[in-house]
CHARMM internal coordinates of N, CA and C (Angstrom, degrees):
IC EDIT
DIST 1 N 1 CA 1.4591
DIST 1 CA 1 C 1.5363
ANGL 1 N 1 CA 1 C 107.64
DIST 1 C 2 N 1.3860
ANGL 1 CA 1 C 2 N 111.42
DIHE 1 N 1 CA 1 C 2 N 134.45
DIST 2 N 2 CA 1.6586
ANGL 1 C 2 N 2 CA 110.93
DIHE 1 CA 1 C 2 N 2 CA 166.96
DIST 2 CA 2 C 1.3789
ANGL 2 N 2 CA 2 C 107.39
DIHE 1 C 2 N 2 CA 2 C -47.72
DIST 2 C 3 N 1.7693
ANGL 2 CA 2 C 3 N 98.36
DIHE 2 N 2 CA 2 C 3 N 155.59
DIST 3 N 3 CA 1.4814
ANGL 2 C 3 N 3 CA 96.25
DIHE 2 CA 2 C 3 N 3 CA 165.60
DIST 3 CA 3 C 1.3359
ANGL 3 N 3 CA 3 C 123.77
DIHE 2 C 3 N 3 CA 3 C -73.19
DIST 3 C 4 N 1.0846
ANGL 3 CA 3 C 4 N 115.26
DIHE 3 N 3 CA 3 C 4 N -51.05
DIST 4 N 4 CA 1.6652
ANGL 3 C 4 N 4 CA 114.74
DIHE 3 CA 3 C 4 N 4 CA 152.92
DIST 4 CA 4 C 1.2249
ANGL 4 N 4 CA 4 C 125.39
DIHE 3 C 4 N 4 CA 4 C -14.50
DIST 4 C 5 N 1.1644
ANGL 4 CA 4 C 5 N 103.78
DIHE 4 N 4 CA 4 C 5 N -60.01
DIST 5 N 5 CA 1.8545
ANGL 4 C 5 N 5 CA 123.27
DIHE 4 CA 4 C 5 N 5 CA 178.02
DIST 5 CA 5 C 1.6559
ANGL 5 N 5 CA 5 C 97.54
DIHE 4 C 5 N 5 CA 5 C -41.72
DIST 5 C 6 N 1.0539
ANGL 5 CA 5 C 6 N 108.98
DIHE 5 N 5 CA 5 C 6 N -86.68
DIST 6 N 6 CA 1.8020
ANGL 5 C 6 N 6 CA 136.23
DIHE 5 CA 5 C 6 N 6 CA 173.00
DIST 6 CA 6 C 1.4966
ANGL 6 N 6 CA 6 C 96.25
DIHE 5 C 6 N 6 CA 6 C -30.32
DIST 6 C 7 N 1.4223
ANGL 6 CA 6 C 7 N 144.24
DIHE 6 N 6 CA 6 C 7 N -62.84
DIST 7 N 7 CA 1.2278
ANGL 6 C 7 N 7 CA 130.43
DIHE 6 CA 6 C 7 N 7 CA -161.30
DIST 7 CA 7 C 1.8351
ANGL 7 N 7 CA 7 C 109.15
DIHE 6 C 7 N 7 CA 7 C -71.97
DIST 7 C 8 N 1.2757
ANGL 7 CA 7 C 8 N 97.82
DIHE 7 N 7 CA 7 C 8 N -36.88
DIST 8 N 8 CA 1.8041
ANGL 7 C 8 N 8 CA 112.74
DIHE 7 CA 7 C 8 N 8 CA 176.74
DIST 8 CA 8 C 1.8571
ANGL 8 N 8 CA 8 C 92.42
DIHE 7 C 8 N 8 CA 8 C -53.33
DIST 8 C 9 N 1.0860
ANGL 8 CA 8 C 9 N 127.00
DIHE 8 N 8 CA 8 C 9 N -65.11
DIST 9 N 9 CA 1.4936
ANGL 8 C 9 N 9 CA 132.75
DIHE 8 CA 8 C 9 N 9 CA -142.66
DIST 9 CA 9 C 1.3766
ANGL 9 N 9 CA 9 C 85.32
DIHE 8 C 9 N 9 CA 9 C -77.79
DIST 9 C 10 N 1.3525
ANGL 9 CA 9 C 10 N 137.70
DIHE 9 N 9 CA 9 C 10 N -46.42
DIST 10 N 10 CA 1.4712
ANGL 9 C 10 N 10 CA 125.43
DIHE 9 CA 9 C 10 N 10 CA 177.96
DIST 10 CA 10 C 1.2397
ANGL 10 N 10 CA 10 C 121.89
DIHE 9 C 10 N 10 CA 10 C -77.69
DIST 10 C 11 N 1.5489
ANGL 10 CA 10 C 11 N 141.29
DIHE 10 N 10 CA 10 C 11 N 8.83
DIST 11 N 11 CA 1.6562
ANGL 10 C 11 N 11 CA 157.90
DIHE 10 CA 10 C 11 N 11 CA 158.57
DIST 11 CA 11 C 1.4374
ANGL 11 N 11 CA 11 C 85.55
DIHE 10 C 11 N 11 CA 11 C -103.16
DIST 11 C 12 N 1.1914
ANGL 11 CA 11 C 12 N 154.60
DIHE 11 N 11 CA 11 C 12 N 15.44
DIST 12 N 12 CA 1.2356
ANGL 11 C 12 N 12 CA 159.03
DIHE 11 CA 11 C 12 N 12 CA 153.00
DIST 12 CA 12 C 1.5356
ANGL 12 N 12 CA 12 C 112.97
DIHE 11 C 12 N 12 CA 12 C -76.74
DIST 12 C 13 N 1.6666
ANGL 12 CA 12 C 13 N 91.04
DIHE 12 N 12 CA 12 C 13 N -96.79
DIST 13 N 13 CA 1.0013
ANGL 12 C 13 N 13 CA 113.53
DIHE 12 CA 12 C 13 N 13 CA 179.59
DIST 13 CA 13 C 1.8648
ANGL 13 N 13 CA 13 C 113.92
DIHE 12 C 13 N 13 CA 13 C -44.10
DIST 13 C 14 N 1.4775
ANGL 13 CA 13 C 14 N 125.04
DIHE 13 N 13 CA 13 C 14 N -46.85
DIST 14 N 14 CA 1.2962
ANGL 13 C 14 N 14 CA 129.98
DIHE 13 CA 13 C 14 N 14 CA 173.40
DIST 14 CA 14 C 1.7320
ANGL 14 N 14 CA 14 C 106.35
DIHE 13 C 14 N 14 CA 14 C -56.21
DIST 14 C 15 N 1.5361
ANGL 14 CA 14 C 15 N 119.37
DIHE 14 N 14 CA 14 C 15 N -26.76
DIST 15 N 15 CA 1.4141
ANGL 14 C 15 N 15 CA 109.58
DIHE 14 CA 14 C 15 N 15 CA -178.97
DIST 15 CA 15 C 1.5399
ANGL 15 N 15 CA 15 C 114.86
DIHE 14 C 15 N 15 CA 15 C -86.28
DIST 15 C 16 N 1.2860
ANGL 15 CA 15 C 16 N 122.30
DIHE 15 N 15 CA 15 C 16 N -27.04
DIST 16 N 16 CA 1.4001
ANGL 15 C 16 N 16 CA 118.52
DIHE 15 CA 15 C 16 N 16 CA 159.39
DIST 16 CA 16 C 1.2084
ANGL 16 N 16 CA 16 C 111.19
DIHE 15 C 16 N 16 CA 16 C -68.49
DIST 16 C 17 N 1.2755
ANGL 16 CA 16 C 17 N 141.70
DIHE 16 N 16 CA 16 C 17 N -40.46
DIST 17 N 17 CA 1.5561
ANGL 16 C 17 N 17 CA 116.85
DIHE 16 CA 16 C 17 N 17 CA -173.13
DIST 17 CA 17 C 1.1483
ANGL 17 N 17 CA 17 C 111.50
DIHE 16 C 17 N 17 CA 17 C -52.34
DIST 17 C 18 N 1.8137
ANGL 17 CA 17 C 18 N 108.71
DIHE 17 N 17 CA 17 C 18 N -49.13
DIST 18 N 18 CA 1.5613
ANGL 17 C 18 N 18 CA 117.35
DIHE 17 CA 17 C 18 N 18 CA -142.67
DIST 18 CA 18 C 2.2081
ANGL 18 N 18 CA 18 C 82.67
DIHE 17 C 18 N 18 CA 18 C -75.10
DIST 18 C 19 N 1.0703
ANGL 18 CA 18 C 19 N 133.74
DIHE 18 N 18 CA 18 C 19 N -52.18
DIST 19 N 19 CA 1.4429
ANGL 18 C 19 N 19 CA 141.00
DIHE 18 CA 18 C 19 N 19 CA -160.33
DIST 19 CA 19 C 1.4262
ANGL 19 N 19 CA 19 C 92.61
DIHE 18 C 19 N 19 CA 19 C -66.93
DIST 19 C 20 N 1.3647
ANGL 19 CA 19 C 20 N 128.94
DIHE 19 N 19 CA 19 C 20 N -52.12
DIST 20 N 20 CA 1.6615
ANGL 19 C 20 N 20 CA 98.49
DIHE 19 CA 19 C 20 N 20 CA 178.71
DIST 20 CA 20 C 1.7346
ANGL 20 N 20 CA 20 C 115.43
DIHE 19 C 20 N 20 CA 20 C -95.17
DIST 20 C 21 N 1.2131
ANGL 20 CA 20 C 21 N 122.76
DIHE 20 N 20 CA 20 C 21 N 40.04
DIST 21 N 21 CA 1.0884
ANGL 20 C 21 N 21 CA 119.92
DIHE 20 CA 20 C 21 N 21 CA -172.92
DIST 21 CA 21 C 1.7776
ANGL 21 N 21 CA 21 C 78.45
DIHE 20 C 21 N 21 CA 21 C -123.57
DIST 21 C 22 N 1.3800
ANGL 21 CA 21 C 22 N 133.35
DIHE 21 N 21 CA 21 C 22 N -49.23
DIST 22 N 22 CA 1.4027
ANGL 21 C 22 N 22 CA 119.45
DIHE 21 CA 21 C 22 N 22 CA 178.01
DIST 22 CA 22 C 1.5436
ANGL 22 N 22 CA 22 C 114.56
DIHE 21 C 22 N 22 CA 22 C -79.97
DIST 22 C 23 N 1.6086
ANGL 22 CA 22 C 23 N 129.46
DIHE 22 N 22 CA 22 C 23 N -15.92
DIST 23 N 23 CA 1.2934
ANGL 22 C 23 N 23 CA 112.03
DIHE 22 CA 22 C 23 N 23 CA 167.38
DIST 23 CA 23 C 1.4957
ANGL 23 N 23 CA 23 C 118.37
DIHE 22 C 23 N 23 CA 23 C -84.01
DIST 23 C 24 N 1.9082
ANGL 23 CA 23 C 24 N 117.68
DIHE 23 N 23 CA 23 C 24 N -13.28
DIST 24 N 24 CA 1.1395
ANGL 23 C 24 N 24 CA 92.35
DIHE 23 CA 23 C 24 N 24 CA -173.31
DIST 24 CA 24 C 1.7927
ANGL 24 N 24 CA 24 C 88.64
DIHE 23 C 24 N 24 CA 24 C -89.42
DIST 24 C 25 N 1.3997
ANGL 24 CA 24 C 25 N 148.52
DIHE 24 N 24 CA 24 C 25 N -47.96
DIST 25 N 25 CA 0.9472
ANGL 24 C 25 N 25 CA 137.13
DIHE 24 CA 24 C 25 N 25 CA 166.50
DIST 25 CA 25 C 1.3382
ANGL 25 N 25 CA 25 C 137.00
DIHE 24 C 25 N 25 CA 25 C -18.82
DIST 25 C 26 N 1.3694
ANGL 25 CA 25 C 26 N 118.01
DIHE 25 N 25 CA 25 C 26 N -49.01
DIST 26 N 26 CA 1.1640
ANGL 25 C 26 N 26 CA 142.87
DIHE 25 CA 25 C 26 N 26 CA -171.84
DIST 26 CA 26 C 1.9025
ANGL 26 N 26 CA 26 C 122.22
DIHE 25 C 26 N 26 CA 26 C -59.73
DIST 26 C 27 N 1.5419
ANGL 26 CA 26 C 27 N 111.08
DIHE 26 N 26 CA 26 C 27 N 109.81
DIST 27 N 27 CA 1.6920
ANGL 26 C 27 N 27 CA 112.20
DIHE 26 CA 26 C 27 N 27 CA -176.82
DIST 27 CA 27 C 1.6146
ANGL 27 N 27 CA 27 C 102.57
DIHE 26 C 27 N 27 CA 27 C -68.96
DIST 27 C 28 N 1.3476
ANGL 27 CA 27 C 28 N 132.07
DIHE 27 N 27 CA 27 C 28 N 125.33
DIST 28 N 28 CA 1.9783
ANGL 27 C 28 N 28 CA 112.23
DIHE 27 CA 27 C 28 N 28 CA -154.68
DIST 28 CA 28 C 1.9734
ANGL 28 N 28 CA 28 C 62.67
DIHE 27 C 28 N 28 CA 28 C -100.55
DIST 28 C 29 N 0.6245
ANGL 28 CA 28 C 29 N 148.65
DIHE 28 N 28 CA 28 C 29 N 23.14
DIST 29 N 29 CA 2.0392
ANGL 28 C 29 N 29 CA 139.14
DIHE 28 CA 28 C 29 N 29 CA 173.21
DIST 29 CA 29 C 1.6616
ANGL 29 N 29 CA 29 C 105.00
DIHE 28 C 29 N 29 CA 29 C -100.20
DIST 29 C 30 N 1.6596
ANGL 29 CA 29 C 30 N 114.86
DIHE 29 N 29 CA 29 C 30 N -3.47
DIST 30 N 30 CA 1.4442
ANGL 29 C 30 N 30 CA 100.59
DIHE 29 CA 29 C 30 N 30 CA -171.58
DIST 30 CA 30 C 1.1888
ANGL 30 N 30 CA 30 C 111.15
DIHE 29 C 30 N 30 CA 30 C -128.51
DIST 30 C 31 N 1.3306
ANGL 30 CA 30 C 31 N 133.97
DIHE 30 N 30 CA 30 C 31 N 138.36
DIST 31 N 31 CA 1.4115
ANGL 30 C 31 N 31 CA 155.32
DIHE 30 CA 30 C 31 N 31 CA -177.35
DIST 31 CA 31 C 1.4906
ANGL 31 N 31 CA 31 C 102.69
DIHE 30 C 31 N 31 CA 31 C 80.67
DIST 31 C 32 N 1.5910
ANGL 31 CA 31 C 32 N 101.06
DIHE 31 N 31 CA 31 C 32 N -169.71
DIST 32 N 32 CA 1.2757
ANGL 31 C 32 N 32 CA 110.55
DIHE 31 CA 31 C 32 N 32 CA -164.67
DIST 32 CA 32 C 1.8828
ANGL 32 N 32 CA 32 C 121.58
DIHE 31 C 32 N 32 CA 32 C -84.74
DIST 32 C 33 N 1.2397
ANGL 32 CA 32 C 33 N 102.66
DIHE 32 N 32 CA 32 C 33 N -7.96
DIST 33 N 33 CA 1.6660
ANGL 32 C 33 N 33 CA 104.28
DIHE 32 CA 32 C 33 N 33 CA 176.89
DIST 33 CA 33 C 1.1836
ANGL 33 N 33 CA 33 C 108.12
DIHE 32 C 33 N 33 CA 33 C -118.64
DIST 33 C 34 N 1.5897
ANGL 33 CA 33 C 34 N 119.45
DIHE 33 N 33 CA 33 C 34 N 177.12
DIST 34 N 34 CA 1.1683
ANGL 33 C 34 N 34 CA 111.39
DIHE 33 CA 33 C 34 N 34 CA -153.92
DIST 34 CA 34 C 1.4128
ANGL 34 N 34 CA 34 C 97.13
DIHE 33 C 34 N 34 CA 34 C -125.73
DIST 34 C 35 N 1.7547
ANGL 34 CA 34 C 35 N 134.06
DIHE 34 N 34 CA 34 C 35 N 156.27
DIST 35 N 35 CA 1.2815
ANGL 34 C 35 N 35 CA 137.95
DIHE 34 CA 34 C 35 N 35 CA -159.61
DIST 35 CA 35 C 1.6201
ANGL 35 N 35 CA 35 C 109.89
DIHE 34 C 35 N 35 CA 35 C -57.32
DIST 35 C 36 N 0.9910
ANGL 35 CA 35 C 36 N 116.71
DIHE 35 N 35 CA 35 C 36 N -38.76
DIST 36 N 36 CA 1.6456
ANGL 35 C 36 N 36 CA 124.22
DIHE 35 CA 35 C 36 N 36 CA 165.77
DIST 36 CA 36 C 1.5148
ANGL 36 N 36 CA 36 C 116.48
DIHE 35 C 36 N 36 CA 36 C -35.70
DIST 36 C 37 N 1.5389
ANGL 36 CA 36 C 37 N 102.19
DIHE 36 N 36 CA 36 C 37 N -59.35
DIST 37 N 37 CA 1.3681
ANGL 36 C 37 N 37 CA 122.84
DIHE 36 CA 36 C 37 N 37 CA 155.59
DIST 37 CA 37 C 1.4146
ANGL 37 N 37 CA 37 C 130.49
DIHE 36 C 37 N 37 CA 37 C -7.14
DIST 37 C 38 N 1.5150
ANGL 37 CA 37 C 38 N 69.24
DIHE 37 N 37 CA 37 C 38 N -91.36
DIST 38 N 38 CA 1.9194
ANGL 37 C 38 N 38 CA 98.42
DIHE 37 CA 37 C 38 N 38 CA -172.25
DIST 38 CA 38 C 1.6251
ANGL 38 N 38 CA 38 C 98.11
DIHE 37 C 38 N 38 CA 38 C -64.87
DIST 38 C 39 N 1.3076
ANGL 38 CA 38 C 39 N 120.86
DIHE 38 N 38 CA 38 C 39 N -53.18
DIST 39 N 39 CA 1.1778
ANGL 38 C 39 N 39 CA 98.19
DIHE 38 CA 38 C 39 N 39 CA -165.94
DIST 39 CA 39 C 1.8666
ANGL 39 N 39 CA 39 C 117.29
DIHE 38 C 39 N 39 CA 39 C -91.68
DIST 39 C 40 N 1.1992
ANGL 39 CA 39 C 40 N 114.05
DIHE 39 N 39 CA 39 C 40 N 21.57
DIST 40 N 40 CA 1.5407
ANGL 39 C 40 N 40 CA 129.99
DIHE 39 CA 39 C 40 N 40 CA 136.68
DIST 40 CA 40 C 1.7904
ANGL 40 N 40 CA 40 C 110.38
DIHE 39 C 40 N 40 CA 40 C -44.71
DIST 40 C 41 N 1.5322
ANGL 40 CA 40 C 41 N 91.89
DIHE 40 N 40 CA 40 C 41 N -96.11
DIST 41 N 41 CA 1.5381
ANGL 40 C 41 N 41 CA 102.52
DIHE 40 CA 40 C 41 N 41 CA 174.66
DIST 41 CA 41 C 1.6868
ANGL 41 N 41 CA 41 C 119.22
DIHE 40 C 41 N 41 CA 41 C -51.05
DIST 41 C 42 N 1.0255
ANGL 41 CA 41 C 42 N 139.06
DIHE 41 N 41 CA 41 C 42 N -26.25
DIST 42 N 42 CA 1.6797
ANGL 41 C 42 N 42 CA 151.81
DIHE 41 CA 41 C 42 N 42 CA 156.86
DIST 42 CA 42 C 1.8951
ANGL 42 N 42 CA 42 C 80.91
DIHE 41 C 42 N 42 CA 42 C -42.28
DIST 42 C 43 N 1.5082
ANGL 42 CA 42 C 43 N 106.40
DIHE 42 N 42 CA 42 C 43 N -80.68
DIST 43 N 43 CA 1.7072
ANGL 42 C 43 N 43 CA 100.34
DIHE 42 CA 42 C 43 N 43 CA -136.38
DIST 43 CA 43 C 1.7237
ANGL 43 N 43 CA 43 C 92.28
DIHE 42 C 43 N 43 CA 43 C -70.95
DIST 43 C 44 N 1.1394
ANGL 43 CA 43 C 44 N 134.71
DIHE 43 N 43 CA 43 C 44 N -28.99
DIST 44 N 44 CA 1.1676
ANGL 43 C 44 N 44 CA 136.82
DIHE 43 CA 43 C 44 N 44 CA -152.78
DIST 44 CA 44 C 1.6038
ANGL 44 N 44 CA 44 C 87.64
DIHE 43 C 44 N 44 CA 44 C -76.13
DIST 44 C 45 N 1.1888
ANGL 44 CA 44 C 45 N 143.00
DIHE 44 N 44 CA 44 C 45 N -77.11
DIST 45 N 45 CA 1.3016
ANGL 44 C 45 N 45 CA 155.31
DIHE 44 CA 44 C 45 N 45 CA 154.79
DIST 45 CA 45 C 1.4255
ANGL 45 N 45 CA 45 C 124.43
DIHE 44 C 45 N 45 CA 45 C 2.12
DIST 45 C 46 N 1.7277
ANGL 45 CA 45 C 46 N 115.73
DIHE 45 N 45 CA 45 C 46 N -48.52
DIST 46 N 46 CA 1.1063
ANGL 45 C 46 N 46 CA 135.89
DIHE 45 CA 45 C 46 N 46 CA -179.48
DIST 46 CA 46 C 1.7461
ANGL 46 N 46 CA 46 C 107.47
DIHE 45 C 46 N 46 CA 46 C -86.60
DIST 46 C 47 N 1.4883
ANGL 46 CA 46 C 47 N 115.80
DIHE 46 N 46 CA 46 C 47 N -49.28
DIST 47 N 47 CA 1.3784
ANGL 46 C 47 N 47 CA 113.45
DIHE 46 CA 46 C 47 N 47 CA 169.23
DIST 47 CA 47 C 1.4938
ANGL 47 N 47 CA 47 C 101.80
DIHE 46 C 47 N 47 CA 47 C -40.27
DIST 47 C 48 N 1.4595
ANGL 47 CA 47 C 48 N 131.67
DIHE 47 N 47 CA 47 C 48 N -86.10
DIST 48 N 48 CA 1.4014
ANGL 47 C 48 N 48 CA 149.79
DIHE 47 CA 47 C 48 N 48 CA -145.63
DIST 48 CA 48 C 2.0602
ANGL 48 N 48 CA 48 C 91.48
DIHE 47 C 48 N 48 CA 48 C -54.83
DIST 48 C 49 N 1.4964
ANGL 48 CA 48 C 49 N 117.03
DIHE 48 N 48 CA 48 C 49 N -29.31
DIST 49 N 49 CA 1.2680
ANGL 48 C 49 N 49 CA 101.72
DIHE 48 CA 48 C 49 N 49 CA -158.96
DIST 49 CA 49 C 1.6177
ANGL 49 N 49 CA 49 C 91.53
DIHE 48 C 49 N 49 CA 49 C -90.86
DIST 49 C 50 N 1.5201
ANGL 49 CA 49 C 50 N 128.91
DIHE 49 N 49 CA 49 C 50 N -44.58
DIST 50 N 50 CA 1.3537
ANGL 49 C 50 N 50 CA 104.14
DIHE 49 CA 49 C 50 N 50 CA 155.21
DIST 50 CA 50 C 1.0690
ANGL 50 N 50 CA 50 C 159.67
DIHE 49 C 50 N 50 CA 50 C -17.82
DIST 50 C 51 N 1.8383
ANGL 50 CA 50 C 51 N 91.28
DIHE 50 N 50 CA 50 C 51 N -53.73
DIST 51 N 51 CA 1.5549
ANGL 50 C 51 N 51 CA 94.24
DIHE 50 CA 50 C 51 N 51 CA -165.63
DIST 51 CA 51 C 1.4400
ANGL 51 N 51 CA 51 C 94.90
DIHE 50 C 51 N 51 CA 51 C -99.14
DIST 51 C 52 N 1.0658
ANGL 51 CA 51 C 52 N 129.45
DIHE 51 N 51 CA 51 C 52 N -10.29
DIST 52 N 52 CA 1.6893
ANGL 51 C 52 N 52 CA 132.98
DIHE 51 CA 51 C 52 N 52 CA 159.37
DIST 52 CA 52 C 1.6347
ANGL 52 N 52 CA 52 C 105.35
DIHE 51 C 52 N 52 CA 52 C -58.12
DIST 52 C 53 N 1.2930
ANGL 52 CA 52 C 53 N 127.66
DIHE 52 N 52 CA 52 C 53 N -62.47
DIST 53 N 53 CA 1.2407
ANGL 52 C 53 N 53 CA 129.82
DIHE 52 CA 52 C 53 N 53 CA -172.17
DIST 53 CA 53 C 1.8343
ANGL 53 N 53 CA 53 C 103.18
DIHE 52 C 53 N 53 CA 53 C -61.95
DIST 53 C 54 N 0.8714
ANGL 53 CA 53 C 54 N 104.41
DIHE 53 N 53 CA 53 C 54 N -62.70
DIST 54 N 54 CA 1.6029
ANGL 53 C 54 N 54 CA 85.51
DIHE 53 CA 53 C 54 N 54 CA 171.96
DIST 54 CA 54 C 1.4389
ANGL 54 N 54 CA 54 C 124.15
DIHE 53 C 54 N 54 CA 54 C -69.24
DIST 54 C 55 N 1.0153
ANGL 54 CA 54 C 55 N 135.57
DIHE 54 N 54 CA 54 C 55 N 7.44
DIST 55 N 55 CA 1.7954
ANGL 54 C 55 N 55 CA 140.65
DIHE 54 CA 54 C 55 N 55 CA 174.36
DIST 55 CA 55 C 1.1097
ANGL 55 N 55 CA 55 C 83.14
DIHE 54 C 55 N 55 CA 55 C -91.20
DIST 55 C 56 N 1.2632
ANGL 55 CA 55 C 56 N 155.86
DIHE 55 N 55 CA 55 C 56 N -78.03
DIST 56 N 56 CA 1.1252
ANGL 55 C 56 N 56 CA 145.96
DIHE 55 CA 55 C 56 N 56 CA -90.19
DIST 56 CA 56 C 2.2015
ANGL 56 N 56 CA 56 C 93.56
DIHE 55 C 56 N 56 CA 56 C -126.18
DIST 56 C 57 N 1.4279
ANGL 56 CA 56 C 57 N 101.22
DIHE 56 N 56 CA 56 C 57 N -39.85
DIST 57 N 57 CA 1.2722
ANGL 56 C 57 N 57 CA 96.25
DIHE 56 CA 56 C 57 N 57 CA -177.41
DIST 57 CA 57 C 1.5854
ANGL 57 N 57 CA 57 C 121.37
DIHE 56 C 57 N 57 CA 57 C -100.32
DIST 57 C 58 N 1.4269
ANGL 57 CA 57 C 58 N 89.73
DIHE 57 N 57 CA 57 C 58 N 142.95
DIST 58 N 58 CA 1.4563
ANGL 57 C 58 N 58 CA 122.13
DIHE 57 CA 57 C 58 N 58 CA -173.06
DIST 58 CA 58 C 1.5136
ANGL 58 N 58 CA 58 C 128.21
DIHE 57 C 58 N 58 CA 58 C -59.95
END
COOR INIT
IC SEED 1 N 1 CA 1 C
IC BUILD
C-alpha cells in the first residue's frame, strides 16, 4: 500500500471511532451546538490527528 494510502486509512479509521463514539454518547439536548456540529469539528479534528500521527511517526 502507498504511504499515502496508509496515512489516509488511519485519519479514517481515527475519524470514525472518535464520530461514533461522540454521536452514540452524545445528549444532542445539551450545550450550545448542535450534534451535527460537534460531530463536524469531532470528525474533522480526529481525521487531521491521525493522519498527522501516522505521517509524522516513525
Amino acid at each position: 500500500m502507498p504511504t499515502l494510502g496508509k496515512h489516509l486509512v488511519n485519519g479514517i479509521v481515527s475519524l470514525v471511532i472518535s464520530v461514533g463514539f461522540t454521536v452514540g454518547l452524545a445528549d444532542a439536548d445539551d450545550g450550545p451546538w448542535g450534534l451535527s456540529e460537534m460531530a463536524l469539528a469531532v470528525g474533522l479534528s480526529a481525521f487531521l490527528s491521525g493522519f498527522f500521527t501516522s505521517y509524522f511517526a516513525k
